[in-house]
C-alpha positions in Angstrom: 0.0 0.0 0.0 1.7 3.2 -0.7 0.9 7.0 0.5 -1.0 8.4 -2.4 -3.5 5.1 -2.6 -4.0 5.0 1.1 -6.7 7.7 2.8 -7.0 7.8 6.4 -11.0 7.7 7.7 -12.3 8.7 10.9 -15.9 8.0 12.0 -16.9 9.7 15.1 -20.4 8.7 16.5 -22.1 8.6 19.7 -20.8 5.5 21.2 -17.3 4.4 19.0 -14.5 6.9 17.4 -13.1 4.3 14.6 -9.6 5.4 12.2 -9.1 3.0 9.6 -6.6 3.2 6.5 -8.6 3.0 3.4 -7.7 1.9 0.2 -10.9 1.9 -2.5 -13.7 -0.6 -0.3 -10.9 -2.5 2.0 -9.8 -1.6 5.2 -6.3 -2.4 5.7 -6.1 -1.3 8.9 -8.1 -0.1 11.7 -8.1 1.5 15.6 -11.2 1.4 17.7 -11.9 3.7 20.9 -15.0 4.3 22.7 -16.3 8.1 22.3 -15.7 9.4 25.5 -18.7 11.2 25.8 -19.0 13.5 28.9 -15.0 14.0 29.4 -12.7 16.0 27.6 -13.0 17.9 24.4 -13.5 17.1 21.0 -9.6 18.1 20.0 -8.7 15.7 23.2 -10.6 12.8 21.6 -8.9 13.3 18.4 -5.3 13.9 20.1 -6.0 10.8 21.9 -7.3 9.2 18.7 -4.2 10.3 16.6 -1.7 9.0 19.2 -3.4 6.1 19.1 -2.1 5.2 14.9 0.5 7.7 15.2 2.4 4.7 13.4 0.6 5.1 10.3 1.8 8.4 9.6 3.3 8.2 5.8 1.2 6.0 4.7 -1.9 8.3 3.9 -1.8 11.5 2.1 -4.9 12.6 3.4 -8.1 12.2 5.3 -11.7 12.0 5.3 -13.5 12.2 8.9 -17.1 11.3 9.4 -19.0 12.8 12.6 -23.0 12.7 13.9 -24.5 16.2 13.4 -23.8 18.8 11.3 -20.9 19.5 9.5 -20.9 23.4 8.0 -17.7 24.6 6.1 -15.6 22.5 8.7 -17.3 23.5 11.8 -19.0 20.7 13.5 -22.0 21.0 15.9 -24.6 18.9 17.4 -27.8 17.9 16.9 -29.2 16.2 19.5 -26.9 16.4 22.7 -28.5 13.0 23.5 -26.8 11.3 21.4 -23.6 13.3 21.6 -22.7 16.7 23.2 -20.0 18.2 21.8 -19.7 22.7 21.6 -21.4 24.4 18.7 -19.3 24.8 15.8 -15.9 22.9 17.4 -13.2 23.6 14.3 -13.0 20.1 13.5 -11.4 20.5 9.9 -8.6 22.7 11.4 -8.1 20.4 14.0 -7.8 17.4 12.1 -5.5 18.7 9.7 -3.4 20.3 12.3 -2.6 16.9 13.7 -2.7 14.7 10.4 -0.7 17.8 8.4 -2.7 16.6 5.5 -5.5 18.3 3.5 -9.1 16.9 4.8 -13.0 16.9 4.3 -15.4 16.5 6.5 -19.3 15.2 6.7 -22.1 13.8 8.4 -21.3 9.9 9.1 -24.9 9.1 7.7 -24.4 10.5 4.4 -21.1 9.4 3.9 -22.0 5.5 4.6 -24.7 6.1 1.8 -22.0 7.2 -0.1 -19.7 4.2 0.6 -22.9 1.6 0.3 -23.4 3.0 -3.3 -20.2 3.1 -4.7 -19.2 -0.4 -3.5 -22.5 -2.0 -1.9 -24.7 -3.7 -5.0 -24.9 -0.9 -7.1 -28.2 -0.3 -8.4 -30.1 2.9 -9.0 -31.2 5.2 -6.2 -30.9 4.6 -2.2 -31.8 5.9 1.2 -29.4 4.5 3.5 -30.6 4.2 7.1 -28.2 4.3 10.0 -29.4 2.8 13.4 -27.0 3.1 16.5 -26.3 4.9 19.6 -29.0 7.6 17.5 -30.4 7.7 13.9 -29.0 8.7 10.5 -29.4 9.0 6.7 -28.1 9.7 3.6 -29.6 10.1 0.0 -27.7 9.4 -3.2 -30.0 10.5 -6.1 -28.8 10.1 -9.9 -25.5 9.3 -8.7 -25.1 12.2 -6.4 -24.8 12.4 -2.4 -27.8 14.7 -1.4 -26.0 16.9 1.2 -28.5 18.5 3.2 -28.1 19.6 6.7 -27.1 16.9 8.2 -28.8 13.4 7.1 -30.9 13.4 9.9 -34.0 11.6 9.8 -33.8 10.9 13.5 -35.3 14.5 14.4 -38.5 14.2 12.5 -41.4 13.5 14.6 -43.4 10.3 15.7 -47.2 9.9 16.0 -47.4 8.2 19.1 -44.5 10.0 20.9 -43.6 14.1 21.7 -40.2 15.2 20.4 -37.3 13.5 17.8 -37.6 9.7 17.1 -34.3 8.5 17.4 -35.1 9.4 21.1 -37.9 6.7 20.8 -35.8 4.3 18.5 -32.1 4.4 19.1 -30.2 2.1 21.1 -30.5 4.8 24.0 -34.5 4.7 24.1 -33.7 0.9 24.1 -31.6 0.8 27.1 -33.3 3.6 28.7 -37.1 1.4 28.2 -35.0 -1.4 29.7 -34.7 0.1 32.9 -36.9 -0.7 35.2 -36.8 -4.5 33.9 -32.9 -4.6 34.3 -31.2 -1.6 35.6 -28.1 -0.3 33.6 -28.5 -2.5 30.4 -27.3 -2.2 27.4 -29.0 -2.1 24.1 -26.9 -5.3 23.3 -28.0 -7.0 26.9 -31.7 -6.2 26.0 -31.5 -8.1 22.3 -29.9 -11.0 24.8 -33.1 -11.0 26.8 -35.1 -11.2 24.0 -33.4 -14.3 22.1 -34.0 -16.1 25.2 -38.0 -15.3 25.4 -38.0 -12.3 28.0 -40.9 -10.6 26.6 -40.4 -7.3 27.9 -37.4 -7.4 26.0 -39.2 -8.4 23.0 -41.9 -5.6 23.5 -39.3 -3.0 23.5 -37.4 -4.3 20.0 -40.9 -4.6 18.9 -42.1 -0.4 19.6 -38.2 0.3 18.4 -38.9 -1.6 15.0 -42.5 -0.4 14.6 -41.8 3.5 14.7 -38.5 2.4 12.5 -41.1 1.1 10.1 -43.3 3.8 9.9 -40.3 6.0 9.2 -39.1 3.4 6.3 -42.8 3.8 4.9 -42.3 7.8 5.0 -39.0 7.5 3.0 -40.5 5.2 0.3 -43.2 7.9 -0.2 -40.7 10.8 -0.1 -38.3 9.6 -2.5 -39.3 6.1 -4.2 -36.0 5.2 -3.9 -34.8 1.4 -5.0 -33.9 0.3 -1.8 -33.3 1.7 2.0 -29.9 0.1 3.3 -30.2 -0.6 7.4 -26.9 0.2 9.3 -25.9 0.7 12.2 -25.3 -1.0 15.6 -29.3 -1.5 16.3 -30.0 -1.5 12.4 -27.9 -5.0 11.9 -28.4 -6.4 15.3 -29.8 -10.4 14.8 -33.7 -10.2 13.9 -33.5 -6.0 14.0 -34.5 -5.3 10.0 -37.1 -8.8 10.0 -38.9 -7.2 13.0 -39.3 -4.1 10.6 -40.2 -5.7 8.2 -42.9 -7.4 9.5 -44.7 -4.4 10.6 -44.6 -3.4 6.6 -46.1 -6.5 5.7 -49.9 -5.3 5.0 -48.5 -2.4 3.1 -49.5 -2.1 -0.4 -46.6 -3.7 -2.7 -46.0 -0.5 -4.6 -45.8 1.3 -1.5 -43.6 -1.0 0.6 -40.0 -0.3 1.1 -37.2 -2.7 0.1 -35.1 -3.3 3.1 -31.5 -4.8 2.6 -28.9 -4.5 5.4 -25.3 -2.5 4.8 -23.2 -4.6 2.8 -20.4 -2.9 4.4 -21.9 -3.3 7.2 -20.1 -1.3 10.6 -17.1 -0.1 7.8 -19.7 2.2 5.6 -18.8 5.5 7.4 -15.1 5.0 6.7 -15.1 3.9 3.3 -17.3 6.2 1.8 -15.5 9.4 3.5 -12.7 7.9 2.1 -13.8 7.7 -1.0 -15.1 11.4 -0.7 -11.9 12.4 0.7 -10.0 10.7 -2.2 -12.3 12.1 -5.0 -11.6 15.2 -3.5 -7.7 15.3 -3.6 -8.2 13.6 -7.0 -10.2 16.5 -8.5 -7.9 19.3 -6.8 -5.0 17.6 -8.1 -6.9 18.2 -11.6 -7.4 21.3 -11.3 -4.3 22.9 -9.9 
């Protein structure tokens, strides 16, 4: 692997800060740390994340980083402190190329995984892809082209049954949070435990999750017919996560219901498509200079 083929990916979500070295749809390489949400700084996280593959400097020439919320001409800033708290507009471009000393881009991690899942998932026509994790994310590639809105978040839009954003009713934090009073600190992982062995509180929570993740697959099929939704995420490719979806689609009309197929890339999306971004990028400046 040499320098100029190599691009260095971050993906910074709620739960997981992942660097990988990227070359095209393989991972050659890759450092995983747990977001340490509540201490520190975003430029600590990323000084701690850089020391952590400080041996892989030289072999990238540059870098494509991924984050949840919005990313506006390389400021960075939340949108819902739920799922991660960071300062309004944190200089996250400048930062990471202050301790990379390579040029960068930057983008929501939702739209760059739909990125990454149509360039090298299975190719075919237009796609929604769906990220369910720690919160929830999406990205739209239309006509071959990453929609880039604000930031790829379907996961403030509102429910029917519920008051305020619905990846506070979805997520893997509404999970463990509905877990509570069942078993006490749980994670989202413990509560899909509980429900493979038959607890059925368990099940009834997985069940509202995939329910209101259903009606919110039905709402993207009516908004932009597109050939597929890809599920991601943590949540979105646990065991029995996307059939549970799926069967609360089941009576919708067959024009109307949503194609469902799971990430191909599957945890690796965010990383491989920013680097592809990031490598398109230094491609076309390289063009024009």
């Amino acid at each position: 692997m040499s320098g100029a083929e190599a691009v260095l990916a971050l993906d910074i979500g709620g739960t997981k800060m992942l660097a990988a070295l990227v070359c095209g749809k393989t991972v050659a390489d890759s450092v995983t740390l747990p977001t340490p949400k509540g201490k520190g700084s975003p430029a600590e996280w990323l000084e701690a994340l850089f020391a952590e593959i400080a041996h892989w400097r030289g072999a990238y020439e540059s870098v494509g980083v991924a984050v949840t919320g919005i990313v506006d001409d390389g400021l960075w800033s939340p949108l819902n402190r739920r799922t991660l708290d960071i300062p309004d507009r944190f200089p996250l471009l400048k930062t990471v190329m202050g301790l990379s000393e390579k040029p960068a881009i930057a983008a929501n991690d939702a739209q760059a995984a739909a990125w990454g899942e149509y360039r090298f998932g299975d190719g075919e026509g237009d796609l929604v892809f769906l990220t369910i994790s720690t919160g929830i994310g999406g990205g739209i590639v239309l006509d071959g082209k990453l929609r880039t809105g604000l930031a790829g978040h379907f996961g403030l839009t509102l429910g029917q049954d519920f008051e305020g954003a619905l990846e506070d009713h979805v997520s893997g934090n509404f999970i463990a949070a509905a877990a509570t009073p069942h078993m006490p600190g749980a994670s989202a992982r413990e509560v899909f435990e509980a429900a493979a062995r038959g607890e059925g509180w368990a099940e009834a929570i997985l069940d509202l999750s995939a329910r209101r993740a259903a009606i919110l697959c039905r709402n993207i099929k009516l908004t932009f017919d597109p050939s597929r939704i890809v599920i991601g995420g943590g949540i979105g490719l646990a065991p029995g996560y996307r059939a549970r979806i799926e069967a609360h689609l089941q009576d919708v009309p067959e024009r109307l219901r949503p194609r469902l197929v799971p990430a191909r890339l599957g945890d690796k999306a965010g990383v491989v498509g920013i680097a592809d971004l990031a490598h398109e990028t230094m491609t076309q400046n390289q063009t024009n200079q």
